[in-house]
N, C-alpha and C positions, 0 to 999 in steps of 0.2 A: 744342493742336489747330489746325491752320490750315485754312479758315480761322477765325477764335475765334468762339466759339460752339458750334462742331460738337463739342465731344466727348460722349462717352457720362458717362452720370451711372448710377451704383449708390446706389441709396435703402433706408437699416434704420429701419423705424420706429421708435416709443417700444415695440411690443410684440415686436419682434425681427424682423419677416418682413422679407425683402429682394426689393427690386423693383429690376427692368432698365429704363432708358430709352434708347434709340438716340442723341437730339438735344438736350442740353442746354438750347440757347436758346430751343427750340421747346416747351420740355417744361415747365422749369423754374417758369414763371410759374403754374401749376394749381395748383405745389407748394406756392407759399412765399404763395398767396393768403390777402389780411387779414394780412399780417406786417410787422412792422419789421424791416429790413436794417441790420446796422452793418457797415461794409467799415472795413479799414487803408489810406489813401490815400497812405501813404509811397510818394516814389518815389525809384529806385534808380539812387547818381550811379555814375560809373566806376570802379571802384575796382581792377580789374587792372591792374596795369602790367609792362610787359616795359623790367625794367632792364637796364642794362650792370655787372659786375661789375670790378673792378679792373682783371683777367688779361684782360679786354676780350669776355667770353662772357657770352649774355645769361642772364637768370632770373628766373622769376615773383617779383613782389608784389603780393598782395594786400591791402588793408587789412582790417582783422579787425570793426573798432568805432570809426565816427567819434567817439560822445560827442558834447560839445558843440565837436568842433572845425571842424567843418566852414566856418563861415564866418569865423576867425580866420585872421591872417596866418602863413604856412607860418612865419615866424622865431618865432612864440611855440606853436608848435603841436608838439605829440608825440605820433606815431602807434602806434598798437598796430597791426602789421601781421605777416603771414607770407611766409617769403624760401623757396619752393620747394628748400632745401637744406638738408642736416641737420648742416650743420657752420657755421651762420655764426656768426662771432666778433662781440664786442664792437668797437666802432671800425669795423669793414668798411665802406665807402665804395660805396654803389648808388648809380646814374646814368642819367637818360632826358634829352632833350632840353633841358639847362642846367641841369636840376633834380638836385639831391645830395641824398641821404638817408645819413644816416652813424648806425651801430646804437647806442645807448647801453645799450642794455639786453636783455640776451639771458633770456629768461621760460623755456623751455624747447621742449620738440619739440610740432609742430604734428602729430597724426595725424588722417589722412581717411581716409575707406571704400575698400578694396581697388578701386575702379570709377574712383578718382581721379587724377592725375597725380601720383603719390607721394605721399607726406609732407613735411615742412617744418622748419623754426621758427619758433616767435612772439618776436620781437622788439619793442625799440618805438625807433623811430627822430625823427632832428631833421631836419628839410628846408632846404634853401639852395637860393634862389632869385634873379637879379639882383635883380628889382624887387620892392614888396609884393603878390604876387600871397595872396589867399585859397586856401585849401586846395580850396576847392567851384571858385574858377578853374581852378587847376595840373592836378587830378583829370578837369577838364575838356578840359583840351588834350593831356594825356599819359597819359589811363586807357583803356581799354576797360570795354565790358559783362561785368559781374562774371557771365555764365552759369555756371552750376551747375558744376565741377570734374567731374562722374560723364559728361558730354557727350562731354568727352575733344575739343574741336575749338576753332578759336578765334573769336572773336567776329564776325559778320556783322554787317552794316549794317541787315539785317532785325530783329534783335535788340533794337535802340533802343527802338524799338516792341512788338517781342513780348513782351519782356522784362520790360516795366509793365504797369500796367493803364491802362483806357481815364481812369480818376479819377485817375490820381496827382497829385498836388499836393504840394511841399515834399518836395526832396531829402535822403537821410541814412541809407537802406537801399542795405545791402552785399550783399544779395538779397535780389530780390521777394517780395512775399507774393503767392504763384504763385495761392490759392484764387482771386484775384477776377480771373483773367488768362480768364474762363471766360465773362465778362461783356461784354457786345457797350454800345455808345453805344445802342443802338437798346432794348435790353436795360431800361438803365438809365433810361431813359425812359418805357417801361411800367411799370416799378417802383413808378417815381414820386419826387417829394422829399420828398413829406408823409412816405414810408415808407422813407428813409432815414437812418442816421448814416454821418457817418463820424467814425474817430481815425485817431491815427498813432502807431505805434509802427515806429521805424527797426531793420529787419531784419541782424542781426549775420552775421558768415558763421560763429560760432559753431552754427547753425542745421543746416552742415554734420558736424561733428565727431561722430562716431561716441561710438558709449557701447561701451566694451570695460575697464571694471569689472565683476568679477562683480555684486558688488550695484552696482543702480543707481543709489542713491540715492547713492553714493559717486563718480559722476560730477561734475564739473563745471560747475554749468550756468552759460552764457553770460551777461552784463548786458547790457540793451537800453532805452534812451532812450525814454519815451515823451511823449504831449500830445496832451491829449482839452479842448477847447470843452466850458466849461459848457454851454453853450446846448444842447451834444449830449446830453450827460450828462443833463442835465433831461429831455429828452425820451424818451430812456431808461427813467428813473424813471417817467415818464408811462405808458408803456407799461406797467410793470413792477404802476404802480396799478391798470389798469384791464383788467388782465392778456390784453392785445394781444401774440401771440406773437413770439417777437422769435428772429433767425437771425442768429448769427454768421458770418461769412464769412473763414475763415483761422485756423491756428492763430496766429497774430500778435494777432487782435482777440480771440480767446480768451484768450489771456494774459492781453493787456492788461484787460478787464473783471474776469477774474476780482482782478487784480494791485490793479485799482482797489476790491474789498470793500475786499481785506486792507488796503488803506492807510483807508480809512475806517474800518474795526474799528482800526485803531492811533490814529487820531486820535480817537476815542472816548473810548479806552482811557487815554489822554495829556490829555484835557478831562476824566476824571472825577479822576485822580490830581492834576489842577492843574497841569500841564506843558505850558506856553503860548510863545509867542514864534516866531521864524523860525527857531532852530535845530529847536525840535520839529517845526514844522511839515514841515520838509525831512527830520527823520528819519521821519515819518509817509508820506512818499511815497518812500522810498527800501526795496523789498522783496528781502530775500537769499534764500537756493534753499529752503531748508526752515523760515521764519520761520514761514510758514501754522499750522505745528504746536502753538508755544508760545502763537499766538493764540486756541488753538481750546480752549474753555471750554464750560460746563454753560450758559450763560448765552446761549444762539444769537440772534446779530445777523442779524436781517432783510436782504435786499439793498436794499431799499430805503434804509432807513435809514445802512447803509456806504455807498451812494452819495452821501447828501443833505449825510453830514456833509463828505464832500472838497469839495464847492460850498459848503456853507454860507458866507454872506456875501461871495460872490462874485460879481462882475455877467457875463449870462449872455456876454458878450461875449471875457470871460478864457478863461484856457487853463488848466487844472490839468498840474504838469511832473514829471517822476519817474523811474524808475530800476526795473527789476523784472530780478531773478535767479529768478522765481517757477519751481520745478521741479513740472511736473504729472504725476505716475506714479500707476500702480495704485495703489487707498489713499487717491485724493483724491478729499473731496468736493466735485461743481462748488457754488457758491452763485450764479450767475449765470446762465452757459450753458445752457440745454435742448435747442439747435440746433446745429448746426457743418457748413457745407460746406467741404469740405476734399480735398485730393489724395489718392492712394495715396502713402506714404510707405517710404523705405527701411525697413528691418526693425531697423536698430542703431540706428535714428536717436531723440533727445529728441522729435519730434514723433508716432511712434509711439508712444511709453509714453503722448502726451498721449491719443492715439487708444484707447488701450487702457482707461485710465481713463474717458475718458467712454460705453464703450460697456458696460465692468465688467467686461471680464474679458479676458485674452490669447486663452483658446479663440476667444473671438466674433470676435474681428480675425481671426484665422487661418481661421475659415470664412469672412469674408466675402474677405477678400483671397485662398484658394483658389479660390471661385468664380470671383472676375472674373478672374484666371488664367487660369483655364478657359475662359474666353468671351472672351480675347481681349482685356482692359482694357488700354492702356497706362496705366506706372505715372511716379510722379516729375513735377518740375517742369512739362514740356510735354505732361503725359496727360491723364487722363482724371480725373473728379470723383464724389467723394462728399457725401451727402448723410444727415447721422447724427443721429435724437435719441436723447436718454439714456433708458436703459430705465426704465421705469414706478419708481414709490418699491415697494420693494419684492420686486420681479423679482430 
């Protein structure tokens, strides 16, 4: 909504009733009074590029998932990226201003939502550069703003800005986590910092790809780099003890929280078996799409406690580093979330199923997103916001 702050917010409470607010910015603060705020502070480097092909005609690349490549030299660096064409070959030679990306590995077809500029492939390419420029440099001088494919337009200069949020800090998202885009400087200042976190988890453009699996659990879901401040994380917990309500802001910081029990139920789980060292530890923080499951025991781990163990003997000034393919569909129970503002999301999308899940049921999504429908909500990236707790234990 321009300008940010103005959009409309749709509010379901914990007992199901939905309320209409006109003003976000204006509204917003009655709502979330006495709360902890955790925001995804990830910001979002260039990652479209319009290459030149061989035959000398241009075509989208997108990168998919920096990883940890971002500030490595383009000569040791291997990009998982998408080439807007559905026949690219192995060896194919892409080209933007000195920069060579040539394909090593063809993964298979990229498919996006019918609203998108076609389809693709995901590939993963080697970059040639004259000098040692970093990936976060090149990406710099020869990318545009990665805006949503369903736009359908190409990137503004307004974009740089609307695109983030007013907090972003530390490049590595392939798009934004649009919830906190909602949130004004001035916003964020009545909030407060006493009643803020923040983490970061870098936003994949897997975020975009459609679920067109019958069952959905047989989708794919995306991996995404994350890194949460102890210090945050503690204060978290703090909350969690003296049970100060606490509102997550994006399906990104949903993840990540929730991503962050499961790896402290693994590190638990790996400390009582006697399974110590740095490879354990790094497989404790490393979560695939449906590990949740095998984790999930007669013996229920507190969140508190799944939090405490990922700090444990940590100075609060470290970072905890990780990796989450966490899939959250109908069937999963939150252990952390109770709040979630979030966008209207497309209907095929992994962010929907998440939406689905924490509200309990697909009917309940479908009445509320009929309603705002109805009144006129815009939806998607640059709309308009929701505001959702989980229904009562029980309901």
């Amino acid at each position: 909504a321009e300008p940010r702050g103005s959009s409309r917010l749709i509010r379901v409470d914990e007992e199901g009733k939905i309320h209409h607010h006109k003003h976000f910015a204006k509204e917003i603060l009655s709502l979330i009074d006495r709360s902890h705020i955790v925001f995804n502070e990830s910001k979002v480097v260039n990652a479209r590029l319009n290459v030149t092909r061989k035959k000398g005609d241009e075509v989208e690349m997108m990168i998919l998932d920096l990883g940890d490549n971002l500030q490595k030299n383009c000569s040791d660096a291997k990009l998982k990226v998408m080439v807007r064409e559905e026949d690219a070959q192995c060896r194919a030679m892409y080209s933007v201003r000195g920069a060579k990306f040539r394909v090593v590995n063809v993964i298979g077809p990229w498919i996006e939502d019918e609203y998108s500029n076609g389809n693709g492939t995901e590939v993963v390419v080697e970059c040639e550069v004259q000098d040692e420029a970093t990936v976060a440099s090149l990406l710099d001088s020869v990318g545009t703003v990665p805006i949503p494919p369903y736009l359908n337009r190409e990137a503004e200069i307004s974009d740089v800005s609307a695109y983030n949020n007013v907090f972003a800090s530390g490049e590595g998202s392939v798009a934004a986590p649009t919830a906190g885009l909602h949130f004004t400087d001035k916003l964020m200042a009545e909030i407060g910092n006493e009643n803020i976190s923040f983490l970061t988890l870098h936003v994949g453009a897997g975020t975009f790809k459609p679920v067109i699996t019958e069952n959905a659990r047989e989708h794919e879901m995306h991996g995404e780099n994350f890194a949460v401040n102890v210090g945050e994380i503690q204060r978290i917990i703090e909350c969690l003890q003296v049970g100060k309500r606490i509102i997550v802001v994006g399906t990104t910081s949903c993840r990540t929280l929730e991503s962050l029990y499961w790896c402290g139920v693994k590190t638990i789980a790996q400390k009582s078996s006697l399974k110590t060292g740095a490879a354990a530890q790094e497989n404790a923080m490393e979560l695939t799409q449906d590990e949740w499951r095998s984790l999930t025991d007669s013996s229920e781990v507190a969140a508190i406690d799944a939090l405490q163990a990922v700090i444990q003997g940590k100075d609060p000034s470290e970072y905890v580093h990780g990796r989450t393919s966490l899939m959250i569909a109908p069937g999963y129970d939150f252990k952390v979330v109770e709040n979630l503002i979030t966008n209207f999301h497309a209907p095929d999308s992994t962010l929907m199923l998440l939406v689905s899940a924490f509200l309990g049921s697909s009917d309940k999504v479908r009445k509320v997103y009929h309603e705002a429908q109805d009144l006129g909500y815009r939806f998607l990236s640059y709309g308009d916001a929701c505001f959702f707790s989980r229904p009562k234990r029980g309901d």
